[in-house]
Backbone bond lengths (Angstrom), bond angles and torsions (degrees), N, CA, C in turn:
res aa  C-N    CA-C-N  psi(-1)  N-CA   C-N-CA  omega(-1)  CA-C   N-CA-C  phi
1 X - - - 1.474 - - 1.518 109.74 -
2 X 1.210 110.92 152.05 1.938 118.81 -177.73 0.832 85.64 -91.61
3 X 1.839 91.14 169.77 1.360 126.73 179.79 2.010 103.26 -51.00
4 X 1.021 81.99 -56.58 1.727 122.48 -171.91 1.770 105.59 -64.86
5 X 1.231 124.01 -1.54 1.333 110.19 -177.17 1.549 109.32 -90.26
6 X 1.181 107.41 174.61 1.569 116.52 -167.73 1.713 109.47 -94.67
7 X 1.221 121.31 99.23 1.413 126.98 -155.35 1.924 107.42 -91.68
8 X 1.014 128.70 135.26 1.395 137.85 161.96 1.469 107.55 -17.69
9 X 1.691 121.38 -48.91 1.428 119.69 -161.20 1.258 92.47 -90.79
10 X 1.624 123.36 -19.17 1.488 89.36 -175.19 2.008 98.48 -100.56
11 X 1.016 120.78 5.60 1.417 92.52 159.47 1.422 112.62 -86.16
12 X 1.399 126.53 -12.05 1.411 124.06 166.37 1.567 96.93 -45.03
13 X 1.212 106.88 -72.94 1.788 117.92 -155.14 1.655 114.65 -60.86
14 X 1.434 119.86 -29.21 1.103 121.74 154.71 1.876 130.84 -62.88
15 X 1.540 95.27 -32.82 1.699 97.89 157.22 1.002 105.56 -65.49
16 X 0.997 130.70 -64.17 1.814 123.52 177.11 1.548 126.53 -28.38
17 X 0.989 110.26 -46.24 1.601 129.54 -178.35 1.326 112.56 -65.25
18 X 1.580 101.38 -51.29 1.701 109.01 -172.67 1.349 91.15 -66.08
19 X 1.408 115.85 -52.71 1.576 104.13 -154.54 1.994 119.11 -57.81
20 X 1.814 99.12 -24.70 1.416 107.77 -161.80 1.940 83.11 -80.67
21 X 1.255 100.57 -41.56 1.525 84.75 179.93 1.749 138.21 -79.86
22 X 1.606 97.91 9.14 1.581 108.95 171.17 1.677 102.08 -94.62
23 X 1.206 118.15 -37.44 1.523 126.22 176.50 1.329 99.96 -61.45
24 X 1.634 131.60 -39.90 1.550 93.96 -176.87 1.470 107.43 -111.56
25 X 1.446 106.49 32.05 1.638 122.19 170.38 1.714 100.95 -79.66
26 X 1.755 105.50 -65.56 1.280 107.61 167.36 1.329 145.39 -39.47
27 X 1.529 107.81 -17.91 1.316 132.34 -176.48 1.629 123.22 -115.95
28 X 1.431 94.72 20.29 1.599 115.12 -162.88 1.854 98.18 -80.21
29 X 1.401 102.42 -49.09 2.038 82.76 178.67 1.423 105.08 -99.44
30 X 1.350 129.51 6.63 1.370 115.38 149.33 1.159 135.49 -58.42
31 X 1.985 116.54 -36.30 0.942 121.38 -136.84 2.068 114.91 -67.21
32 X 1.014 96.46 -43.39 1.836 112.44 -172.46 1.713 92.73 -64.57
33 X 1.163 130.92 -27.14 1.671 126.46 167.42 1.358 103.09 -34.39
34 X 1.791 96.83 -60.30 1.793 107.49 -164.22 1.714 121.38 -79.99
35 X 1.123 104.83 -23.53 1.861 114.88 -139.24 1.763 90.62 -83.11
36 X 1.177 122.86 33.75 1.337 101.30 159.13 1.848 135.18 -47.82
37 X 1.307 98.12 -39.01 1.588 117.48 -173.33 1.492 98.47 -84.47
38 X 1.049 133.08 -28.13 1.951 144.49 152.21 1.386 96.06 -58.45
39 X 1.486 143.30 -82.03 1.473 114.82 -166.52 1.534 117.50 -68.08
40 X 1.059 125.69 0.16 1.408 125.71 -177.01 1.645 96.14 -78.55
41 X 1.408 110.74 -55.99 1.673 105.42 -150.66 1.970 88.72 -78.12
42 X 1.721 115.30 -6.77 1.299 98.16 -174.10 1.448 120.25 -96.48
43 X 1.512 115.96 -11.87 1.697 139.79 136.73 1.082 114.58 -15.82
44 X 1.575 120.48 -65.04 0.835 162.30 -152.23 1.629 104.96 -53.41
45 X 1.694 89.22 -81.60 1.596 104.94 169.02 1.291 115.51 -48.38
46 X 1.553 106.43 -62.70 2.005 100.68 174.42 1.270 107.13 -35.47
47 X 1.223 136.91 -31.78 1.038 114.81 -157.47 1.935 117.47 -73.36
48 X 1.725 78.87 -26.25 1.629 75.12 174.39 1.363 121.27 -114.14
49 X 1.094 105.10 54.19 1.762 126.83 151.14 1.369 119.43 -106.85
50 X 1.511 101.09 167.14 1.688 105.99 -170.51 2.273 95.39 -69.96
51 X 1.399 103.23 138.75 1.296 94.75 148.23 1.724 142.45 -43.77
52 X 0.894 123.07 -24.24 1.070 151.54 162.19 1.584 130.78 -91.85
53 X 1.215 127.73 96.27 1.625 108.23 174.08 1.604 106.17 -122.51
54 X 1.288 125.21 89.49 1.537 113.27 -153.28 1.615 76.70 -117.65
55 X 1.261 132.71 129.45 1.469 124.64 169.91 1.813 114.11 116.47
56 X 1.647 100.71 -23.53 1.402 114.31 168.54 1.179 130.66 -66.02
57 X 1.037 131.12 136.93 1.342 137.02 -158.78 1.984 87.34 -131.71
58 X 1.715 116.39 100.39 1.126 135.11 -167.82 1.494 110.91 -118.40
59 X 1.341 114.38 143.52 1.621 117.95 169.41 1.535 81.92 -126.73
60 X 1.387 96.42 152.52 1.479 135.11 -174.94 1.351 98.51 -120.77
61 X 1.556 145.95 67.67 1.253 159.84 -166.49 2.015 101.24 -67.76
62 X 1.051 131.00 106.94 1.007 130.58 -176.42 1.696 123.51 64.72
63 X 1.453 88.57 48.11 1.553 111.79 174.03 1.661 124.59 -50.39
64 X 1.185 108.24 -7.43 1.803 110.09 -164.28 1.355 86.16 26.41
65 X 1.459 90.63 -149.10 1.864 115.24 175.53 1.240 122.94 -34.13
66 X 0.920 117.62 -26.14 2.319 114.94 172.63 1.546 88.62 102.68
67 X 0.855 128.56 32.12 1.773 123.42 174.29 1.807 94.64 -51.17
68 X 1.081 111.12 -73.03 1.489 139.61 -172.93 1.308 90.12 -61.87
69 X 1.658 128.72 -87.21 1.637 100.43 179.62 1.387 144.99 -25.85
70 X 1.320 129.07 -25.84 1.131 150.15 -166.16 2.233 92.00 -84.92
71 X 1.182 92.72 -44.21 1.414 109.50 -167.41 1.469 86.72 -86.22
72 X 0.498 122.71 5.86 2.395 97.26 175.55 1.899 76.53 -136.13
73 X 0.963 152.82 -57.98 1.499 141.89 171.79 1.766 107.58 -28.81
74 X 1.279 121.02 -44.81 1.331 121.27 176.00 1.498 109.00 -70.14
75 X 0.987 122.25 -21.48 1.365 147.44 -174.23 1.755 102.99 -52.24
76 X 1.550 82.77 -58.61 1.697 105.48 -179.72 1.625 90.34 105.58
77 X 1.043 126.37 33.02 1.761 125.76 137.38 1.318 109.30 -52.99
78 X 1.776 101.09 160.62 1.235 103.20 128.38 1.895 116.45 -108.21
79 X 1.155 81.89 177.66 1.894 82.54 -157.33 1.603 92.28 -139.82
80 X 1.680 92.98 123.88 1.544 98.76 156.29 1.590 97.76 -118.45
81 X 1.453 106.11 129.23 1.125 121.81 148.69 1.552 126.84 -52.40
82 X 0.926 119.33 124.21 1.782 116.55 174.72 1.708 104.79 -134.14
83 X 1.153 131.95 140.97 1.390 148.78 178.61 1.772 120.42 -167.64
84 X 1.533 101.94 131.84 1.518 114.84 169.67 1.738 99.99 -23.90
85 X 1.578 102.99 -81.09 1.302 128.54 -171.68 1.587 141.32 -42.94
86 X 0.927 124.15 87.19 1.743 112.13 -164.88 1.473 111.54 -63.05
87 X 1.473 114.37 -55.92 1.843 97.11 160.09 1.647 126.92 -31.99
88 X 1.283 106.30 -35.05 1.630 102.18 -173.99 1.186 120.80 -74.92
89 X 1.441 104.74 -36.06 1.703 121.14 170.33 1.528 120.87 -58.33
90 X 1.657 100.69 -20.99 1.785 99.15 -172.61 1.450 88.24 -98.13
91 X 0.950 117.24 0.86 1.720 105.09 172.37 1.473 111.79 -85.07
92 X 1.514 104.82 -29.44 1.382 123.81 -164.40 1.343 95.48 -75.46
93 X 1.355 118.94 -23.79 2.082 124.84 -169.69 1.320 95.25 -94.67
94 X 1.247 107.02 -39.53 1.615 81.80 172.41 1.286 150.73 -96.28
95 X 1.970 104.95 -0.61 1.584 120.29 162.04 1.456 100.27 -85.33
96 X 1.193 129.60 16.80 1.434 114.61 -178.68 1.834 94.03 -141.27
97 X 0.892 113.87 18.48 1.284 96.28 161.65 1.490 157.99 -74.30
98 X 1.522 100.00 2.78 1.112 98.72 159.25 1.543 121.58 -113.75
99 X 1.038 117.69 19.62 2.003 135.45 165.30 1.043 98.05 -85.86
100 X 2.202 91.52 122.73 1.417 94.07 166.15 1.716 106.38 -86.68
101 X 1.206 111.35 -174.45 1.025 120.47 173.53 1.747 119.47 85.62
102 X 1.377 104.35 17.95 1.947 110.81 -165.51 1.358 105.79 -121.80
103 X 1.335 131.07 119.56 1.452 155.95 -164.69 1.533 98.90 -120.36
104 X 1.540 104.18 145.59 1.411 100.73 177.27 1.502 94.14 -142.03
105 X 1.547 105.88 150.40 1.835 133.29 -174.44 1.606 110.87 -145.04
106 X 1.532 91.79 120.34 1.598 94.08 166.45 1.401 105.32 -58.94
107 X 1.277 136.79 160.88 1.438 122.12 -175.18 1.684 92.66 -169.11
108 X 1.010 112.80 140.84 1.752 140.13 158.47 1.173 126.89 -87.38
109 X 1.184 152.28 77.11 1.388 155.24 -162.79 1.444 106.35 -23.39
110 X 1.238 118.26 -44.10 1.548 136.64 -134.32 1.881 93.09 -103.42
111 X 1.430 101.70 -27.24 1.720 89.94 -179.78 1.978 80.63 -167.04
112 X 1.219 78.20 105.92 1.304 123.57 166.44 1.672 127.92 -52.80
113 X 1.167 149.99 114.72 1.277 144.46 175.86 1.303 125.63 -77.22
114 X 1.314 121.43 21.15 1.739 122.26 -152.69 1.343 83.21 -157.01
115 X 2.041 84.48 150.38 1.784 105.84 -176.69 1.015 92.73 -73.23
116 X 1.751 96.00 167.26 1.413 107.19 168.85 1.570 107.91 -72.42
117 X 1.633 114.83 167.93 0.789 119.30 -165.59 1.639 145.25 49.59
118 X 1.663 93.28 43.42 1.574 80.21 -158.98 1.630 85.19 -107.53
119 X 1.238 136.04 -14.19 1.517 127.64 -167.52 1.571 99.39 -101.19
120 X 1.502 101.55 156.77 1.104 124.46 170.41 1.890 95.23 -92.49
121 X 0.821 141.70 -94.07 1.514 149.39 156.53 1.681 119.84 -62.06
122 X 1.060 118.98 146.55 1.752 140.75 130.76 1.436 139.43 -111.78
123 X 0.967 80.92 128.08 1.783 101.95 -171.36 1.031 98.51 -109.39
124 X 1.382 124.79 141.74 1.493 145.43 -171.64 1.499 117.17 170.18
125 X 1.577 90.92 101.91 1.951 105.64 -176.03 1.634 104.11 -113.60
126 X 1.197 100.86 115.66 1.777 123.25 161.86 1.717 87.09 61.22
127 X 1.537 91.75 79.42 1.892 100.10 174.60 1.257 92.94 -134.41
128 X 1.220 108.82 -41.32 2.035 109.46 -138.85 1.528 89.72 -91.24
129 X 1.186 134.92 -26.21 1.735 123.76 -176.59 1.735 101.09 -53.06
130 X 1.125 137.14 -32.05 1.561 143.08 -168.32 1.376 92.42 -87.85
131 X 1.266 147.85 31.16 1.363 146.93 144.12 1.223 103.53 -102.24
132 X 1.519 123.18 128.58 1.234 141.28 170.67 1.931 95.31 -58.35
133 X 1.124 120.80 -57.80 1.872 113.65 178.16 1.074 125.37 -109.57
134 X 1.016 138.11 115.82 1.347 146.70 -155.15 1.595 113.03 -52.99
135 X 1.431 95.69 -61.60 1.367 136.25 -172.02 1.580 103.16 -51.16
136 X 1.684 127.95 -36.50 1.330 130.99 178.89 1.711 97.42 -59.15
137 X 1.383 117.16 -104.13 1.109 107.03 175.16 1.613 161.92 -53.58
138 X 1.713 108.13 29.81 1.169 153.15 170.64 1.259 90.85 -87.45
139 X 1.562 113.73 -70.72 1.814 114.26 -178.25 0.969 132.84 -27.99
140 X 1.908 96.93 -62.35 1.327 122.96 157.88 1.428 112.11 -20.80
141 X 1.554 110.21 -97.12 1.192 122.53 -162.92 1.444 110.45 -44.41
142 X 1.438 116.42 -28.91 1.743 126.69 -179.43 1.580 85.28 -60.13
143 X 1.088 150.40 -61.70 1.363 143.66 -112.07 1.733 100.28 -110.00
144 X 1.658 116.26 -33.25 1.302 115.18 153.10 1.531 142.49 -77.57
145 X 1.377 92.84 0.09 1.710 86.78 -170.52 1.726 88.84 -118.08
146 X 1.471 85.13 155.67 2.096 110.15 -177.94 1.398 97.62 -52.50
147 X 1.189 109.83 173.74 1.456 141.43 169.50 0.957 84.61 -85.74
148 X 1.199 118.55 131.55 1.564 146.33 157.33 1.827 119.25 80.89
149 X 1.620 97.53 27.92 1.097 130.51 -158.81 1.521 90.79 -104.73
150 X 1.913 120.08 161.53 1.785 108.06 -176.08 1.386 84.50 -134.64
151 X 1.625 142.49 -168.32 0.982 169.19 -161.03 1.673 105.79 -155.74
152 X 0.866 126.88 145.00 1.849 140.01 155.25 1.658 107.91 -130.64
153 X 1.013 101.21 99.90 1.592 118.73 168.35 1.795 126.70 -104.33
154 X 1.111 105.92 153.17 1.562 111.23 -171.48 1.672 102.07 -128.35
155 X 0.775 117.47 129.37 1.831 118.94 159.08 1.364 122.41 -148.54
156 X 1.199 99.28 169.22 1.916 95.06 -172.95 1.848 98.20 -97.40
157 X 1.495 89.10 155.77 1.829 94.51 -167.41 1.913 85.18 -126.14
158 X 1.892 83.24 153.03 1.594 98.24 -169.86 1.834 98.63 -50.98
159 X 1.487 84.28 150.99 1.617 101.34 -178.71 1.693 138.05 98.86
160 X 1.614 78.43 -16.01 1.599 92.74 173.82 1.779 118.70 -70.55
161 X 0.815 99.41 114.27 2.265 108.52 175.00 1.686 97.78 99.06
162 X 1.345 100.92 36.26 1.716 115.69 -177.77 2.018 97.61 -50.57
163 X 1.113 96.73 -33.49 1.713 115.33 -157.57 1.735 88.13 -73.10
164 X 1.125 102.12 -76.19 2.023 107.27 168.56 0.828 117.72 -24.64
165 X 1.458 124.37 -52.75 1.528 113.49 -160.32 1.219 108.12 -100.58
166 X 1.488 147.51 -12.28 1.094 162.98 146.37 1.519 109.23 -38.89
167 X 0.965 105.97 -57.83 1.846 125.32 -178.00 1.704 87.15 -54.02
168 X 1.694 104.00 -80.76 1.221 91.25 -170.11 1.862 143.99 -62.88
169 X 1.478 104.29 -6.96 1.322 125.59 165.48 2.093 107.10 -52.97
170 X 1.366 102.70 -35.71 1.498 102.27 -176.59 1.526 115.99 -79.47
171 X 1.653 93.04 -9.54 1.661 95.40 178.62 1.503 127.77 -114.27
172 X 1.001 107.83 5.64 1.907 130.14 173.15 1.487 124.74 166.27
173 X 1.069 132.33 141.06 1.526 135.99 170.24 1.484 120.92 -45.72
174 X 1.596 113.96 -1.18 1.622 110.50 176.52 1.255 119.31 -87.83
175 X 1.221 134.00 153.97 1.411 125.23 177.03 1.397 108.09 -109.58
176 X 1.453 84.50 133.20 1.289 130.88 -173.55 1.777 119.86 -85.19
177 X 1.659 116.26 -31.73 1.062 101.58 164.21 1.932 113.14 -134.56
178 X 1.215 101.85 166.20 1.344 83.22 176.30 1.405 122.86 -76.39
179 X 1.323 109.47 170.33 1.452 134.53 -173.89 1.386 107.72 -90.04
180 X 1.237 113.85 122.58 1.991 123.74 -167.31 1.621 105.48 -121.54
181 X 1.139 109.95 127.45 1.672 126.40 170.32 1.498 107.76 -34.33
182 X 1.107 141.24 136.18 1.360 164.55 121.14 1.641 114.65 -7.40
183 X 1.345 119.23 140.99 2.168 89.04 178.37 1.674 92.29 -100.49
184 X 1.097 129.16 19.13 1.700 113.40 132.61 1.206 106.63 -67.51
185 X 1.017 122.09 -74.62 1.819 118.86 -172.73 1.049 114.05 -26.31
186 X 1.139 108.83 -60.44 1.935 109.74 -176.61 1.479 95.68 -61.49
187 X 1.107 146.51 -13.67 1.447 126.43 -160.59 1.834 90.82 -108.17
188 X 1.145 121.00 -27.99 1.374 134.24 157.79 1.773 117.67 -38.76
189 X 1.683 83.69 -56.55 1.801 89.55 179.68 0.954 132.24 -71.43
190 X 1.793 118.91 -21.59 1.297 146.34 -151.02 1.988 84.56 -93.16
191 X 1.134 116.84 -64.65 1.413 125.53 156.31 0.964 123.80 6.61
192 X 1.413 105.07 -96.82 1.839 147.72 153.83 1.425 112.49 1.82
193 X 1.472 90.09 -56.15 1.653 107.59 179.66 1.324 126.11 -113.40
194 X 1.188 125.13 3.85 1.394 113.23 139.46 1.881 101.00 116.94
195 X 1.527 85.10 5.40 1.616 80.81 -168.83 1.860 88.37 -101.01
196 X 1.557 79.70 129.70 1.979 91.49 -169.03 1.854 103.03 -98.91
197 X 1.176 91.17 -51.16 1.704 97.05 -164.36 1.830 122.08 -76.88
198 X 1.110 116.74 70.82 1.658 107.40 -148.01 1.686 75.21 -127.51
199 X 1.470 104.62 172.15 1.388 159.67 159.50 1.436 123.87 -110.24
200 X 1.402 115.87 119.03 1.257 119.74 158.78 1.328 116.71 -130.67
201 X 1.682 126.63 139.54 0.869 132.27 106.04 1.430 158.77 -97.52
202 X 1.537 116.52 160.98 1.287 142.28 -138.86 1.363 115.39 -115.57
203 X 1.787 132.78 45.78 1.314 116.78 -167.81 1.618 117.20 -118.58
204 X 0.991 150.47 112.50 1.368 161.81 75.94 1.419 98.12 79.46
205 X 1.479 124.13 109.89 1.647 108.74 178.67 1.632 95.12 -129.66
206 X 1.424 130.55 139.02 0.892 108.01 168.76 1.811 93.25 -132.32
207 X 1.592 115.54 164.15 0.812 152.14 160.48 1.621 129.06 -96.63
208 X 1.518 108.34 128.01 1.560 101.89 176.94 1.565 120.70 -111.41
209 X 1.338 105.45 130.94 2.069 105.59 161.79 1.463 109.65 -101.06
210 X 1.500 86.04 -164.92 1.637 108.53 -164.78 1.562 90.32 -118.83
211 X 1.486 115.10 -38.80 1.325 111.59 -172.38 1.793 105.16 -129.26
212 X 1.193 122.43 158.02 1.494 117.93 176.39 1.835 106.63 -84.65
213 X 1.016 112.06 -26.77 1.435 124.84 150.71 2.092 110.15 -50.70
214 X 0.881 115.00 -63.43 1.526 88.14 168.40 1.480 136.54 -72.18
215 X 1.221 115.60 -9.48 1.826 125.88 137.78 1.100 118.09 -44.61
216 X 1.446 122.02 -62.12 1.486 115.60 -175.66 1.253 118.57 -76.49
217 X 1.634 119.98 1.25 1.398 123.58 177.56 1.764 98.79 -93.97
218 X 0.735 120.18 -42.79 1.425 126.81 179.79 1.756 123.20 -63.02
219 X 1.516 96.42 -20.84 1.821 120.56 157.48 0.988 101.72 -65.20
220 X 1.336 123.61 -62.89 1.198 149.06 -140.03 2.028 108.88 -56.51
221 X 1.894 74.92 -74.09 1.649 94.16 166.81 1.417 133.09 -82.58
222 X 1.880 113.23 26.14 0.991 92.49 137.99 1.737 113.14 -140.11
223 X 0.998 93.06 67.23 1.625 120.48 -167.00 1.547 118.06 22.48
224 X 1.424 97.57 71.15 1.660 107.24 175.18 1.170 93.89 -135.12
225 X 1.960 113.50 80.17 0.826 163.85 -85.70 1.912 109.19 -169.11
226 X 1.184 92.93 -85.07 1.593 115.86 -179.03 1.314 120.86 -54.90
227 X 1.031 142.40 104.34 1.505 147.31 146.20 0.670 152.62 -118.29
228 X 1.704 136.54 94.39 1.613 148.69 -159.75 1.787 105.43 -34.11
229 X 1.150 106.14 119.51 1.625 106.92 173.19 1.104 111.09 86.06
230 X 1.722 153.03 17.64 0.636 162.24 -155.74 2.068 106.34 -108.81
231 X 0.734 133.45 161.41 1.695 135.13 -170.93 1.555 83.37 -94.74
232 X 1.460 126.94 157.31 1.377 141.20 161.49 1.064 133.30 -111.95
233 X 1.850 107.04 16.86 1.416 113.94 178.14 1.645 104.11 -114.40
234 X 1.325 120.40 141.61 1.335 120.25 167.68 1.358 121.00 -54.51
235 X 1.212 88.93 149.73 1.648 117.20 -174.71 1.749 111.70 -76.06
236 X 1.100 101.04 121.01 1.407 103.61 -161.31 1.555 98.34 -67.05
237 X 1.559 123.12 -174.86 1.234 130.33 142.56 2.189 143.31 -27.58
238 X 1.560 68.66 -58.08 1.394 101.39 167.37 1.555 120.06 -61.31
239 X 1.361 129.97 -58.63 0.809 147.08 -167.32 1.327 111.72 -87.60
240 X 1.443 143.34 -19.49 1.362 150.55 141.20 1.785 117.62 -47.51
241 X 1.483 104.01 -28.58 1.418 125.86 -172.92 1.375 97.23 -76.39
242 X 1.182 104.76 -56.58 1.719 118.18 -178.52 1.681 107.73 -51.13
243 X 1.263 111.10 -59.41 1.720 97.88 -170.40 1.360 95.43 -84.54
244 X 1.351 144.40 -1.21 1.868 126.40 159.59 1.593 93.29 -62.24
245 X 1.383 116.61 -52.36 1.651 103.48 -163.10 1.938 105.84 -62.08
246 X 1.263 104.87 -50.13 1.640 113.79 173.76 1.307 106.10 -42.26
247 X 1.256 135.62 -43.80 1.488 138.38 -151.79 1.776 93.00 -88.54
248 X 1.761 116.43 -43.20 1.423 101.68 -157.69 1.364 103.75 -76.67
249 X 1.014 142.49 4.19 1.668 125.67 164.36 1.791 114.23 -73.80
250 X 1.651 111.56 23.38 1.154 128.22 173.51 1.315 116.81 -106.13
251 X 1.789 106.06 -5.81 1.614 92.60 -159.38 1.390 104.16 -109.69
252 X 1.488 126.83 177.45 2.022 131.58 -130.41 1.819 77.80 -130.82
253 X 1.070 81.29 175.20 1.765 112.29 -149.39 1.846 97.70 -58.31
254 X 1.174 126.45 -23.58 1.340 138.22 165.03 1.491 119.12 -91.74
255 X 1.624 112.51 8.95 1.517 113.09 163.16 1.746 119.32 63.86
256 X 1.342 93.01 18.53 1.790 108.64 149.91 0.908 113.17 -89.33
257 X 1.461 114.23 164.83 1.435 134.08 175.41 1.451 124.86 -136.74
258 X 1.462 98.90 128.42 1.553 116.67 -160.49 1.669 111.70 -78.06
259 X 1.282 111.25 162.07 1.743 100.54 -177.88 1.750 75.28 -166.73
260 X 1.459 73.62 104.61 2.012 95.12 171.08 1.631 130.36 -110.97
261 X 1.238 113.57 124.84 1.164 134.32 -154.63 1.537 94.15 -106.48
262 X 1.672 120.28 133.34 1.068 129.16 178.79 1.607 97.87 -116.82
263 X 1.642 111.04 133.08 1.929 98.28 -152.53 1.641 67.19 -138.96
264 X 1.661 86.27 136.45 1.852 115.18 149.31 1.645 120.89 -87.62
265 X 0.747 125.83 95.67 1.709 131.95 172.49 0.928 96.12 -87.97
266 X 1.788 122.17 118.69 1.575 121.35 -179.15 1.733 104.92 -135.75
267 X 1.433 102.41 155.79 1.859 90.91 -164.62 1.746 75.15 -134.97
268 X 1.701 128.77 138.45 1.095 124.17 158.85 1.508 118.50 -121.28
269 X 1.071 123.88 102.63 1.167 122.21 157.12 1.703 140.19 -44.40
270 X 1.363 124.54 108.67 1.436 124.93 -154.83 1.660 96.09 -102.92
């Protein structure tokens, strides 16, 4: 077999791709309903950029809707949008349609469409966990942005939806949520690829419901969706009942229930 031939694992990994990118196709005019815990951790990142980016030449790496594009375009970027998803991107054209300066690219984290060196910055909040290796699209992003150029990245770190998957562990052997890198791992990946000089932080966000059913609606709608090993038949009545009761031995002295997110905020310096 060639270098170049079409291998078993990679039509695995391309099912993978399509599928993560039809789930958040489907979830493309839902998504801003749900994404509270998405603009928080993407705040977040703005926050540690210059006020000002008038002269930047920015990709928004897994833009869904342009929430954040819209926000580094005010900036006085320019902004290419890039996303798996083509539904998400026309959402992204059309909350940003009246910013000049905004380009849009179907884009793959993992192999990239753009020369090297063409960004001044990348921005990319709650993209890179849907890469099977960290370390690929780290490269990536190493390989498009200038010398002396930084990155602000977001990802979820093992442990996050501890409450979810616990719940659902009492109700069948399938998994229910995905599986998140370690912050060795990430410091592994960061490695891998060559990016030496970085910053991380490490903080704990949680969110509260009324029901564990409006968690999984809020997955739901904004299509974080996909999960390797997971059963493909709906969840009956019954069995939704079951992990609310599993889930409420989670909830605080006012009988909410927490759903905690363990978040990587990462800044790399090139």
């Amino acid at each position: 077999m060639t270098n170049n031939a079409f291998k078993f694992d990679d039509a695995l990994v391309y099912a993978d791709k399509q599928a993560i990118a039809c789930a958040f196709g489907r979830a493309a005019h839902t998504y801003d309903r749900h994404a509270e815990f998405q603009r928080d951790v993407g705040r977040r990142l703005l926050d540690k950029l210059p006020s000002s980016l008038t002269g930047y030449e920015v990709l928004d790496l897994g833009c869904g809707t342009g929430y954040f594009s819209k926000k580094l375009a005010e900036r006085g970027a320019r902004v290419t949008c890039a996303d798996l998803s083509a539904d998400m991107l026309q959402q992204a054209k059309i909350r940003c349609d009246n910013q000049p300066h905004i380009s849009y690219q179907l884009a793959d984290a993992e192999n990239l469409p753009f020369e090297a060196n063409q960004f001044d910055l990348v921005f990319s909040s709650l993209a890179l966990q849907w890469c099977d290796d960290l370390a690929i699209p780290l490269n990536e992003i190493k390989r498009v942005t200038k010398q002396g150029g930084h990155c602000v990245f977001s990802t979820l770190v093992e442990g996050s939806l501890f409450e979810l998957s616990e719940a659902w562990s009492e109700i069948d052997s399938y998994q229910h949520v995905n599986q998140f890198l370690s912050e060795k791992a990430i410091k592994i990946a960061l490695a891998q690829s060559g990016c030496q000089n970085y910053q991380l932080d490490l903080p704990h966000i949680t969110l509260w419901y009324d029901r564990a059913l409006e968690l999984m609606r809020d997955l739901k709608g904004i299509g974080a969706t996909h999960v390797s090993g997971r059963s493909q038949g709906l969840a009956s009545r019954q069995v939704l009942n079951s992990v609310e009761k599993a889930y409420s031995r989670f909830q605080n002295s006012q009988g909410r229930l927490p759903a905690t997110y363990h978040v990587c905020l990462g800044v790399i310096q090139l």
